[in-house]
C-alpha positions as CSV (number, residue, x, y, z in Angstrom):
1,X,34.6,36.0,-42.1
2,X,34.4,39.4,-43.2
3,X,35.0,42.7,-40.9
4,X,34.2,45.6,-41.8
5,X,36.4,48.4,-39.9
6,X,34.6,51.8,-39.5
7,X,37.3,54.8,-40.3
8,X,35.0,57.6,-40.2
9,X,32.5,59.8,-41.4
10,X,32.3,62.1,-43.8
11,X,30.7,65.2,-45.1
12,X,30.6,64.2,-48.9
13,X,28.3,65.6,-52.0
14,X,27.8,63.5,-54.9
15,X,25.6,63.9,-57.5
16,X,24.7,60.9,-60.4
17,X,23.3,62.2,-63.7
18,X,20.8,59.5,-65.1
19,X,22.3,59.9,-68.4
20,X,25.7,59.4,-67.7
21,X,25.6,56.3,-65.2
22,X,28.0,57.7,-63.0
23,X,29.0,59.2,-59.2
24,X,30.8,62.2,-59.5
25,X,32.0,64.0,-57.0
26,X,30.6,67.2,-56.0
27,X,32.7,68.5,-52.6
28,X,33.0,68.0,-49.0
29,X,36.4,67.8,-46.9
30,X,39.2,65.6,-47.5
31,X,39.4,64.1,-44.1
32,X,37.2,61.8,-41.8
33,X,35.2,63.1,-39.0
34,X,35.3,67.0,-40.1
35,X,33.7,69.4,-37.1
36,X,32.5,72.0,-39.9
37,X,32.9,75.8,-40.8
38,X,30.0,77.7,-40.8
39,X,29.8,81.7,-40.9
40,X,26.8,83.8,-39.7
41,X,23.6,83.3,-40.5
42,X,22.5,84.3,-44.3
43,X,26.5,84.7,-44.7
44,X,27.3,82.4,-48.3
45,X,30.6,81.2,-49.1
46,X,32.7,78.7,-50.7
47,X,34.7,78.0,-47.6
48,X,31.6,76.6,-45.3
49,X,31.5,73.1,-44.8
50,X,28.5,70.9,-43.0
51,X,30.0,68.6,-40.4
52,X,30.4,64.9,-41.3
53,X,27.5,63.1,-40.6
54,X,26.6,59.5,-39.2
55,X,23.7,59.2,-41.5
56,X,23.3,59.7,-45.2
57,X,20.7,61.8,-47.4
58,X,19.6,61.4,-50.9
59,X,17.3,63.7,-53.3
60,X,15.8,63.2,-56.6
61,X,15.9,65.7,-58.8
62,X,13.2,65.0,-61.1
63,X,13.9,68.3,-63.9
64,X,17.5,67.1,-64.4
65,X,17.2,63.6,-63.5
66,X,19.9,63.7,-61.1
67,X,20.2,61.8,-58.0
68,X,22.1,64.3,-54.7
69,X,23.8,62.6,-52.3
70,X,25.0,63.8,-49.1
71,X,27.1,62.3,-46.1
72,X,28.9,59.0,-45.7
73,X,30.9,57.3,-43.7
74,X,34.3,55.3,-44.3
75,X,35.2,51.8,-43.5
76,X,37.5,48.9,-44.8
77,X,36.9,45.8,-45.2
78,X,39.1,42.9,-43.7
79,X,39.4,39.3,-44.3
80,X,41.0,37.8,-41.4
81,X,40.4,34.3,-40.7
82,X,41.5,34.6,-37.0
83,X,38.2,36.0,-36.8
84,X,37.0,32.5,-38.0
């Protein structure tokens, strides 16, 4: 039996280019669960951060044929066969 152990959720931006067949990734935090930094309304900067997120979003950009995706969440997987 597989078990799959949730870690935590994240606040991860990837972004996959049709013509190159692969995830790159974009930005977010380097840690689980991250609360967010946010500045005042209409403020910009490279330092704000969504908060991680249970759910994740996707976008098609159909101009650059890219596929945006945001939020994730973390988990291992464990074979255990006490759980058998």
């Amino acid at each position: 039996m597989f078990i799959f152990i949730l870690i935590g959720y994240l606040n991860d931006i990837w972004v996959y280019p049709l013509n190159h067949s692969t995830w790159i990734w974009i930005g977010g935090s380097k840690t689980v669960r991250h609360m967010g930094v946010y500045g005042e309304k209409g403020e910009m900067s490279g330092d704000y951060l969504p908060a991680s997120r249970m759910n994740t979003l996707a976008a098609y950009d159909n101009s650059s044929r890219t596929v945006w995706l945001f939020g994730d969440y973390w988990y291992v997987l464990n074979k255990n066969k006490n759980y058998e």
